[in-house]
VMD Tcl script that draws the C-alpha trace (Angstrom):
set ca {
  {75.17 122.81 92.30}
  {76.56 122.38 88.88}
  {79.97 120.17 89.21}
  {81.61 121.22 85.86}
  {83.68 124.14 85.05}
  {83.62 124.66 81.25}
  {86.67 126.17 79.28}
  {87.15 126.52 75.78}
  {90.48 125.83 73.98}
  {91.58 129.28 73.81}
  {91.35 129.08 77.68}
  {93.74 125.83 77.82}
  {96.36 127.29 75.18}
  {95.99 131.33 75.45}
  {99.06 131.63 72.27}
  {96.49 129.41 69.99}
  {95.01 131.67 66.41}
  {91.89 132.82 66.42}
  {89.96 130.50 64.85}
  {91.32 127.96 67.10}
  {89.42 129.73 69.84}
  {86.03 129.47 67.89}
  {86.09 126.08 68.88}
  {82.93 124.34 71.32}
  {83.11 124.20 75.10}
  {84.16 121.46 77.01}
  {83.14 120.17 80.23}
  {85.72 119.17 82.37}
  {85.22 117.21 86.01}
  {87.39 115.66 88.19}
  {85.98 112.22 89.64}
  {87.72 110.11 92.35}
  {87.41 106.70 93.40}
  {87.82 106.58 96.75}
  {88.03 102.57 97.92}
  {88.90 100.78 101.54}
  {88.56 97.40 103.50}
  {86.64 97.49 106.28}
  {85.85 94.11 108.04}
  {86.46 92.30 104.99}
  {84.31 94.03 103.16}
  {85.32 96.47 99.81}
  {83.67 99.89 100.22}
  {83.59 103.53 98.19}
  {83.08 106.54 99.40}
  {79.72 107.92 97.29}
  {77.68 110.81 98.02}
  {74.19 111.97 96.74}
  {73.01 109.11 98.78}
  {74.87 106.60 96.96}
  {74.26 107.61 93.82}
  {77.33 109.69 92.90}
  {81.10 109.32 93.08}
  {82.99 112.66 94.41}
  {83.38 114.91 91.73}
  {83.73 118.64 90.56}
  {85.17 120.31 88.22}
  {88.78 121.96 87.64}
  {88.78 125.56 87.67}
  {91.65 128.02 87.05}
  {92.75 128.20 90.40}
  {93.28 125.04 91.16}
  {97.13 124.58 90.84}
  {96.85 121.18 89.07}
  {94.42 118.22 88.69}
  {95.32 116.52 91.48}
  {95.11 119.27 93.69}
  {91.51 120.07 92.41}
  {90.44 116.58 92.99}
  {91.73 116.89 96.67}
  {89.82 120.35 97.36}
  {86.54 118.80 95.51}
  {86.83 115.89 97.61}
  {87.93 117.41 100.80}
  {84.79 120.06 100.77}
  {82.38 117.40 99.36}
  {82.83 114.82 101.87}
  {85.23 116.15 104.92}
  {87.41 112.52 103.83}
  {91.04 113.59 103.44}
  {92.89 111.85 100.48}
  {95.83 110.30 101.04}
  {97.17 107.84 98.34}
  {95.80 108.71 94.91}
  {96.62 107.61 91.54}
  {95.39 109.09 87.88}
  {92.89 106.26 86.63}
  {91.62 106.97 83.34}
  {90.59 109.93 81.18}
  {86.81 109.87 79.52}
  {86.14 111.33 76.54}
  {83.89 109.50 74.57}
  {82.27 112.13 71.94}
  {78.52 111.39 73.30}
  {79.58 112.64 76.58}
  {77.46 115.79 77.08}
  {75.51 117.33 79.38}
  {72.00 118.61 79.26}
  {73.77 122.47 77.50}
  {75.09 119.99 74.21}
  {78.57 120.67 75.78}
  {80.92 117.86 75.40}
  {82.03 116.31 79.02}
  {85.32 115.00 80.04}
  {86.05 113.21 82.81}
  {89.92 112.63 84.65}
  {89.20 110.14 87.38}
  {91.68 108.93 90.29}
  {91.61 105.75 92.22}
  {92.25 106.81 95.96}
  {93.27 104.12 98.63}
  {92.36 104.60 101.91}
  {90.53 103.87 105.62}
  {87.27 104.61 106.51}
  {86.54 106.73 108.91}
  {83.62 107.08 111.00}
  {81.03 110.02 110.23}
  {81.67 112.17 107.78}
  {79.45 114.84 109.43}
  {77.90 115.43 105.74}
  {74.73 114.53 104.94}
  {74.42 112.31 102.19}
  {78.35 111.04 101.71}
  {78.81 107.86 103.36}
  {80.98 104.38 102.68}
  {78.79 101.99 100.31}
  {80.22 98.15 99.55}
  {81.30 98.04 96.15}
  {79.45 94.58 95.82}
  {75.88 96.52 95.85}
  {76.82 98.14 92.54}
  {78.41 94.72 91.29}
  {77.05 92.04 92.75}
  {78.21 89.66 90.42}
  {81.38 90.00 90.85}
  {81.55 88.64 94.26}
  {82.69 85.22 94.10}
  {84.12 84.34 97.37}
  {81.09 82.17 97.70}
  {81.27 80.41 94.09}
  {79.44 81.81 91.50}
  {76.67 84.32 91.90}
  {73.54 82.16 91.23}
  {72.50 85.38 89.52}
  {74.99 85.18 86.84}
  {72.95 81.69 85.92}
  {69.98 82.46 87.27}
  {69.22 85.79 85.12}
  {72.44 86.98 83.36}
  {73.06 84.49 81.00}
  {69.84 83.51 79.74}
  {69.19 87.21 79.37}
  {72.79 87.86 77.88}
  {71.78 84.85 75.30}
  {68.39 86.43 74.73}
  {70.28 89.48 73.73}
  {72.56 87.60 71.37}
  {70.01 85.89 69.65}
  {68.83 89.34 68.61}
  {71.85 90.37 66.64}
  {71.52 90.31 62.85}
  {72.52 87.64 60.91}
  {74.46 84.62 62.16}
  {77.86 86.50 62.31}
  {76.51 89.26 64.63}
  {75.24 86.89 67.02}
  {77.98 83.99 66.97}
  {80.16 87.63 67.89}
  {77.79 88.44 70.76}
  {77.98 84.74 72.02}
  {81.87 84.79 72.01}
  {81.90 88.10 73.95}
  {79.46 86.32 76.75}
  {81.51 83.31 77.07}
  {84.99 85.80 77.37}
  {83.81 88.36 79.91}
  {81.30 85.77 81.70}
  {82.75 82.23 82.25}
  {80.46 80.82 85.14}
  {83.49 78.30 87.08}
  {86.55 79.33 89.22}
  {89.26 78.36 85.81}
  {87.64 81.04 83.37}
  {86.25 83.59 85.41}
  {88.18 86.43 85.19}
  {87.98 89.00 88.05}
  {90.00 92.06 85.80}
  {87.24 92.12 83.48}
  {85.02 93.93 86.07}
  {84.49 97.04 83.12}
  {84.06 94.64 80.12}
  {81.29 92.74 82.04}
  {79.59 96.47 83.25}
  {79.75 97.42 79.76}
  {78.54 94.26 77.63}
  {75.51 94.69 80.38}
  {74.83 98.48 79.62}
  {74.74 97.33 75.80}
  {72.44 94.64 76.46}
  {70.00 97.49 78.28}
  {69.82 95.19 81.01}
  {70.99 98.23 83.55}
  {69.42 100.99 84.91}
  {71.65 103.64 83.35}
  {70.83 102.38 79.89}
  {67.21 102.22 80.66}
  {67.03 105.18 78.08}
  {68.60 103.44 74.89}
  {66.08 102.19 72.38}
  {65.12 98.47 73.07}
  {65.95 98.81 77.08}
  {63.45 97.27 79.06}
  {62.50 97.93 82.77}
  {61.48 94.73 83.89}
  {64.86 93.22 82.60}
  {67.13 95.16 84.79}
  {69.38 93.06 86.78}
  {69.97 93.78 90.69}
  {73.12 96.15 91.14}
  {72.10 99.79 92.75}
  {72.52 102.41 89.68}
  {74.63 105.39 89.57}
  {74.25 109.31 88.09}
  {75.76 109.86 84.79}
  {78.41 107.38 83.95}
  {79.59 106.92 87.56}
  {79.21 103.17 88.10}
  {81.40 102.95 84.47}
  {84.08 104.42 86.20}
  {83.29 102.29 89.33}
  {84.31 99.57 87.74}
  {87.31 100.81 85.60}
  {88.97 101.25 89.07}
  {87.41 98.00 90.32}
  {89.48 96.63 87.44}
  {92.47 98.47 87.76}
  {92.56 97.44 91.61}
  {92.25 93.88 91.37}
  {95.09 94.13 88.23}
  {97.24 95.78 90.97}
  {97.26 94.04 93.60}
  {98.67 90.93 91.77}
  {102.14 92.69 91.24}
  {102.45 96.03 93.64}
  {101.85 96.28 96.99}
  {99.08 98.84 97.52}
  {97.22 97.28 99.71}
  {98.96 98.57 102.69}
  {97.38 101.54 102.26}
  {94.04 100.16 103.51}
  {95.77 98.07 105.88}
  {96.05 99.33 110.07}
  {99.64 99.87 111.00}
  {99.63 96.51 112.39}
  {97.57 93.24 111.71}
  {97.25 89.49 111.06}
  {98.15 87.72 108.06}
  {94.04 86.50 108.08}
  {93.29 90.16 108.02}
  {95.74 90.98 105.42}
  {94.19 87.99 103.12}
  {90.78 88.85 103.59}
  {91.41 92.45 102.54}
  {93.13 90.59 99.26}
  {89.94 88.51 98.99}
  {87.77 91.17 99.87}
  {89.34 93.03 96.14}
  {89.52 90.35 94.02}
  {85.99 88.81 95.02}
  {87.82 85.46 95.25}
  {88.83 83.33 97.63}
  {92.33 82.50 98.28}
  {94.76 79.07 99.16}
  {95.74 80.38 102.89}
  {99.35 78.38 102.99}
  {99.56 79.39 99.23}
  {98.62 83.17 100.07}
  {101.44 83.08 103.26}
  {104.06 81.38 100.82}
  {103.63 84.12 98.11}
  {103.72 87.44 101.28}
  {106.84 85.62 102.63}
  {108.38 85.29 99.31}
  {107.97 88.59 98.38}
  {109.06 90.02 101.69}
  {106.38 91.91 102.26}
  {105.79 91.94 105.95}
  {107.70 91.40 109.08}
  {106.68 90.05 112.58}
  {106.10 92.87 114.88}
  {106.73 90.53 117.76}
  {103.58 91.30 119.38}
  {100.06 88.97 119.19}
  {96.67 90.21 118.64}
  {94.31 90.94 121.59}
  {90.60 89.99 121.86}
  {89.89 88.08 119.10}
  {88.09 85.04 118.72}
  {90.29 81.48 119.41}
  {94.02 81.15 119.54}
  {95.87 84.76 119.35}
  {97.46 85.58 115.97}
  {101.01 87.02 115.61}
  {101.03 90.74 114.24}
  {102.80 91.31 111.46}
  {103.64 95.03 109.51}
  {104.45 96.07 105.89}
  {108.55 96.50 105.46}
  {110.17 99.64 105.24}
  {110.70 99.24 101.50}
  {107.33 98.01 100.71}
  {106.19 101.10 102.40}
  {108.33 102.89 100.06}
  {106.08 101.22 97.31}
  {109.05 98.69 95.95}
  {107.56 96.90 92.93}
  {106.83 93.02 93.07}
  {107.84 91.83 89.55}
  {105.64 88.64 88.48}
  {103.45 88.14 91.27}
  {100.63 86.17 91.29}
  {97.25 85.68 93.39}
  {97.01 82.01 94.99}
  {93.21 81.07 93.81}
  {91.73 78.91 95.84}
  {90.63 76.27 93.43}
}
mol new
graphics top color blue
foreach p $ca { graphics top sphere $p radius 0.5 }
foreach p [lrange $ca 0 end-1] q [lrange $ca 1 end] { graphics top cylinder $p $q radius 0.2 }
display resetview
């Protein structure tokens, strides 16, 4: 099934001149990110058996982007969308598809809870961490990232010419990949996915000249340019959760303050300071006691707390700040 509906410009502006109209077609799809917390554990709704992201294209009757994405998304994978947000426009000129027609892409980030079975074949909930898998860090730092990244990364630096182009290559490895708690960055989720792709050390740039098999680094791929927009919302996500309250959208209607911090941890791929983490949701007002305690879990019961009335309302937290764990 071909996902893309192609228009030309006349078709976007109908009052445009004639030669206006002359102009190439465009691709145009409609990707969404669709991300939740389930046991502690970040996951994305994919289809094509992991391969693909949701995604089809906006026709003419769709009343506006957003309301194409839901009807793609709905019929694709039976998953209603709830909370959705416009994430990033691609429209780099080599976009095309196998016609020589030029491809853009409007993706959403979606936040959400799993459900069970979709009832589609195919579409299922993936962890994000098997398309990134170094940029889990709750543990410490991936021994992959020393292990195979940076002595590959360096190999690839060394092959820049002249001394310029590779002292430039070295400075970009030491910004996107510092290897201890103080300079790794979790944000830079896309810069690392893309100084990988122009190293050729991942599957989806297996075709560029100089790409080598039997360097490609574990991470599951992705059709077309999917796990790129992956991680732009990967990115975007862990940005947003240091200063708005989203996450209560993947959040049950009730839960504990370990459950809320683990879905925090479970973003950011770090871990966090727990008083430090309970000092910054009291500050902020975030959450109130529901005056009830958990049932069945494991050791002492744990007080159940729910997100305010005006977070609900999506208040904005000015200045906030994760507690690392250092």
């Amino acid at each position: 099934m071909n996902t893309l509906a192609h228009f030309t410009a006349a078709d976007a502006r109908p009052d445009q001149s004639p030669a206006a109209s002359s102009a190439s077609p465009v691709s145009a799809e409609l990707v969404a990110v669709l991300v939740a917390v389930t046991d502690a554990q970040p996951r994305v709704l994919t289809r094509e058996r992991t391969h693909a992201l949701p995604a089809g294209p906006f026709e003419s009757s769709h009343r506006s982007l957003q309301a194409g994405l839901r009807a793609w998304v709905e019929a694709q994978t039976h998953h209603p969308l709830g909370y959705v947000e416009q994430l990033y426009t691609f429209a780099d000129r080599d976009r095309a598809n196998t016609q020589g027609q030029r491809i853009i892409s409007v993706s959403y980030l979606g936040l959400t809870r799993e459900s069970g079975d979709l009832g589609v074949e195919s579409v299922g909930w993936q962890d994000w961490y098997r398309y990134f898998p170094w940029e889990d860090w709750r543990d410490g730092c991936p021994g992959m990232i020393r292990e195979r990244i940076l002595p590959a990364l360096q190999e690839w630096a060394a092959g820049a010419d002249g001394a310029a182009g590779q002292r430039e290559r070295r400075r970009r490895i030491g910004y996107t990949f510092g290897t201890d708690m103080d300079s790794w960055n979790e944000e830079m989720a896309l810069q690392r996915y893309e100084l990988l792709f122009e190293a050729g050390l991942v599957p989806e740039a297996a075709e560029r000249e100089g790409a080598q098999a039997d360097r490609m680094l574990p991470g599951d791929p992705m059709h077309h340019d999917h796990r790129r927009i992956l991680a732009t919302a990967m990115a975007r996500l862990r940005a947003k959760i240091r200063y708005r309250p989203v996450v209560f959208e993947l959040m049950p209607r009730d839960f504990t303050l370990l459950q809320l911090q683990q879905a925090f941890e479970a973003l950011a791929g770090r871990r966090l300071h727990k008083q430090n983490f309970r000092r910054f949701i009291e500050q902020q007002s975030l959450v109130e006691d529901t005056g009830r305690m958990a049932r069945g879990t494991a050791g002492r019961p744990a007080k159940l707390f729910r997100f305010r009335r005006d977070v609900m309302l999506e208040r904005a937290i000015a200045g906030s700040k994760l507690p690392l764990a250092r």
